[in-house]
C-alpha positions as CSV (number, residue, x, y, z in Angstrom):
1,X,233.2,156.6,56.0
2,X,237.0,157.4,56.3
3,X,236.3,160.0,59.0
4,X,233.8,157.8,60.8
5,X,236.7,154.9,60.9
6,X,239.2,157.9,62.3
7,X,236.8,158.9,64.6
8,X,235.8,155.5,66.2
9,X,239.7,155.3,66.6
10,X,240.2,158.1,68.7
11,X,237.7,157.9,70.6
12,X,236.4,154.2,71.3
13,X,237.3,154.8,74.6
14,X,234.6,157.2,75.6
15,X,232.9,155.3,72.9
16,X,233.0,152.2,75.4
17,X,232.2,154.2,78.3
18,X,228.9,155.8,76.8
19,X,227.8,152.8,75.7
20,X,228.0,151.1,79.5
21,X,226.1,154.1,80.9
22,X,223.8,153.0,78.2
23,X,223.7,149.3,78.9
24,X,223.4,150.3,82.7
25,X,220.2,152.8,82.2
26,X,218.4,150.1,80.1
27,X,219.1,146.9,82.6
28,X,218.0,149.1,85.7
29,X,215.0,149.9,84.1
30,X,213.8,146.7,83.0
31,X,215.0,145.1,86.0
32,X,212.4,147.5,87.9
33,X,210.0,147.2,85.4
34,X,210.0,143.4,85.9
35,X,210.1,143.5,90.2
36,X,206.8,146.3,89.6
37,X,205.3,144.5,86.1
38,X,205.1,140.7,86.8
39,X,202.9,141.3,90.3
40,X,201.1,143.6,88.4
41,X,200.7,141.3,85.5
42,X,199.4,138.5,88.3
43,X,197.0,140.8,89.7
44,X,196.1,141.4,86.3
45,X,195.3,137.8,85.5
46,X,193.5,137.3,88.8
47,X,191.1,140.0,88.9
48,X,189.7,141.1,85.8
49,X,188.3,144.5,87.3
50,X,191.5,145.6,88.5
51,X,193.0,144.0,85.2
52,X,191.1,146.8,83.3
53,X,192.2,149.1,85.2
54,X,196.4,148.0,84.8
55,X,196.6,147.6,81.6
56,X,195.1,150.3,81.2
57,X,196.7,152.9,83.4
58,X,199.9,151.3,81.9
59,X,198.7,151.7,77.9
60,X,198.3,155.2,78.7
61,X,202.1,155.3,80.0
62,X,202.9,153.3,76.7
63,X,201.5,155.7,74.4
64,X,202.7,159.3,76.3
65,X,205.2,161.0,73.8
66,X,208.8,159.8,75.8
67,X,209.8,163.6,75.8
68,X,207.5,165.0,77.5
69,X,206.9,162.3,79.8
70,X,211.0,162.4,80.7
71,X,210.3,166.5,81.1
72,X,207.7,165.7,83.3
73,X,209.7,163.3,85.2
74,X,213.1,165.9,85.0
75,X,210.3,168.2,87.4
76,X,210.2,165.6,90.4
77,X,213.4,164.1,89.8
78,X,215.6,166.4,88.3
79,X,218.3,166.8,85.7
80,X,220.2,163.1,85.0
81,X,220.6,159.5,85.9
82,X,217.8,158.9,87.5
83,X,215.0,160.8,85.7
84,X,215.8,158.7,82.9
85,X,215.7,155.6,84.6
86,X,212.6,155.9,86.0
87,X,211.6,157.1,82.5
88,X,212.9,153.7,81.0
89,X,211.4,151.8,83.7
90,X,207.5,153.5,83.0
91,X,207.8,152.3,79.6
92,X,208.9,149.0,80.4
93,X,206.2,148.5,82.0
94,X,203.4,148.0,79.9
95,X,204.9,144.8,77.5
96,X,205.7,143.2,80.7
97,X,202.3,143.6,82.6
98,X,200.8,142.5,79.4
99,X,202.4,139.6,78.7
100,X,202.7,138.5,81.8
101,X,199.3,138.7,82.1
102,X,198.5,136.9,78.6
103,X,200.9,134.2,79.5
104,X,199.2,133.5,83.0
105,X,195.7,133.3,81.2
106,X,196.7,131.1,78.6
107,X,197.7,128.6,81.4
108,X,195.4,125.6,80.5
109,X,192.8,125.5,83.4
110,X,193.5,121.4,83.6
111,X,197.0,122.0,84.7
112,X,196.0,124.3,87.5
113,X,193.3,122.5,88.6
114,X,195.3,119.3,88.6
115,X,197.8,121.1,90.8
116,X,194.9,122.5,93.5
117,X,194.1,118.4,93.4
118,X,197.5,117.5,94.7
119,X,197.3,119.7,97.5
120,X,198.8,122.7,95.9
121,X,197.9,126.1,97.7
122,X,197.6,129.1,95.6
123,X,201.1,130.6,96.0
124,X,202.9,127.3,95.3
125,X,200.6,126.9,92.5
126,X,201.8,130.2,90.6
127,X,204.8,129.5,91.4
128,X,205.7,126.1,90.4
129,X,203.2,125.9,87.5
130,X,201.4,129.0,86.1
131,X,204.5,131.3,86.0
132,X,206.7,128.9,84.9
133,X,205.0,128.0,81.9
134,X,203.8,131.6,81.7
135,X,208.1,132.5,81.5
136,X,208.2,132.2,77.4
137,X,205.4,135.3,77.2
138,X,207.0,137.0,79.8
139,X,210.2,136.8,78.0
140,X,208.6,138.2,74.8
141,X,207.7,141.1,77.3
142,X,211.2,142.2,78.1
143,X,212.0,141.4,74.6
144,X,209.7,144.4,73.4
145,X,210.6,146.5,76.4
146,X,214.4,146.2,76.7
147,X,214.1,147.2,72.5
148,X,212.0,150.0,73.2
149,X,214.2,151.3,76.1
150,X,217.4,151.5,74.5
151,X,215.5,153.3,71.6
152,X,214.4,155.9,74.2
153,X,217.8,156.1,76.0
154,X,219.1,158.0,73.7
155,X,217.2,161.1,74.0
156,X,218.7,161.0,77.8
157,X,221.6,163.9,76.9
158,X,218.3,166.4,76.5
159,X,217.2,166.0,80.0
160,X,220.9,165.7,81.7
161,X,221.2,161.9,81.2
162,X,224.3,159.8,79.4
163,X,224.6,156.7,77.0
164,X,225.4,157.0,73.2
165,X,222.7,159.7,73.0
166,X,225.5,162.3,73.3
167,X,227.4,161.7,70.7
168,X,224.1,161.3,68.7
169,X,223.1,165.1,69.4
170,X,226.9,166.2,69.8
171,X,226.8,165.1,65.9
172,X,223.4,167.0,65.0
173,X,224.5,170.3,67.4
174,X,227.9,170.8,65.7
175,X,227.0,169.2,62.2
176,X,229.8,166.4,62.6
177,X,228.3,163.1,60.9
178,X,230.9,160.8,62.0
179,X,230.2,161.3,66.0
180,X,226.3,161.2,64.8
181,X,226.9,157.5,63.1
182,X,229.1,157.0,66.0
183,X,226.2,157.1,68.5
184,X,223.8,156.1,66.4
185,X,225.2,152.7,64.9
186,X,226.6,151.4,68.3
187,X,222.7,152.1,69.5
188,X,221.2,150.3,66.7
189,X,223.8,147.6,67.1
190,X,222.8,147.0,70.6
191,X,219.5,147.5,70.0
192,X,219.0,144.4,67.2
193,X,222.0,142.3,69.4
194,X,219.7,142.9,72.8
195,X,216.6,141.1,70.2
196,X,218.6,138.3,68.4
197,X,219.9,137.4,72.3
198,X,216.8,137.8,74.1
199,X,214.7,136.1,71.3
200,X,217.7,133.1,71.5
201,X,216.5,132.8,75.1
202,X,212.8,133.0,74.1
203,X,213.4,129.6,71.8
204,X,215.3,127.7,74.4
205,X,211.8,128.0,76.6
206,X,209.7,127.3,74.4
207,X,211.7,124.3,73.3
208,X,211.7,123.0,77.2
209,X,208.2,123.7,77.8
């Protein structure tokens, strides 16, 4: 623990800095994943055919080992930043589609109809009342995702990408456990803070709704 302590010392620094790049790859990818996912997630709710067929097509995303997908990805985009973003943002998609979509069908029928009685056309409708209540699931969604993604942004270093990741494998490649712990525990850390503060947020809606 001594030399971990030493080593956070010396270094928070570039600690800091890799951590950012982290923070930076995760938001960008949820923040595409929830301009792609919560139009999907509508279409989803609207059309049951074409729902099948989304959540499906993003389960199988979902459940694609991460490395090879971001290998797959490194061949179209290259070695680096942006192959792992659009890695990030792939897997985001799926909780956010899905919940969307749960939250928009869980919508009680009375409310909408009520709405269409007041003159309501469709868009205002899912804007002013089916998405708004539908914002607690949807917040569950990025939740689960933004969780998920740091967990997978830190296998960025093996395709050319940053974040705490490389000081995770710096520690296994040259058998030095404090720079391992010194990845890994900041990761973790943001990883169960990102929950704790999203699920805060999660409560407050529920507690206005």
């Amino acid at each position: 623990m001594q030399l971990f302590f030493e080593y956070i010392g010396e270094n928070w620094v570039d600690l800091l800095g890799l951590t950012y790049d982290h923070i930076v790859m995760v938001a960008l990818g949820i923040l595409m994943a929830l301009v792609v996912g919560v139009p999907l997630g509508v279409l989803a709710a609207r059309n049951r055919r074409l729902g099948s067929v989304i959540l499906t097509s993003a389960n199988v995303v979902q459940v694609f080992p991460s490395l090879a997908l971001l290998v797959l990805l490194m061949i179209v985009f290259g070695l680096g930043f942006t192959t792992v973003v659009v890695g990030l943002f792939l897997y985001s998609l799926m909780p956010i589609i899905r919940n969307t979509y749960v939250g928009l069908t869980q919508v009680n029928p009375a409310i909408s109809e009520a709405g269409r009685g007041v003159g309501m056309s469709p868009l205002q409708l899912l804007l002013k009342v089916q998405l708004p209540l539908s914002l607690p699931f949807i917040a569950t969604g990025v939740r689960v995702a933004a969780v998920i993604a740091i967990g997978v942004a830190t296998i960025a270093p093996l395709i050319g990408g940053g974040g705490l990741g490389r000081e995770i494998y710096s520690g296994i490649n040259m058998d030095n456990p404090a720079r391992l712990y010194a990845g890994a525990i900041p990761a973790a850390l943001l990883a169960l803070l990102t929950d704790f503060l999203l699920g805060w947020a999660q409560k407050r809606m529920n507690l206005s709704r």
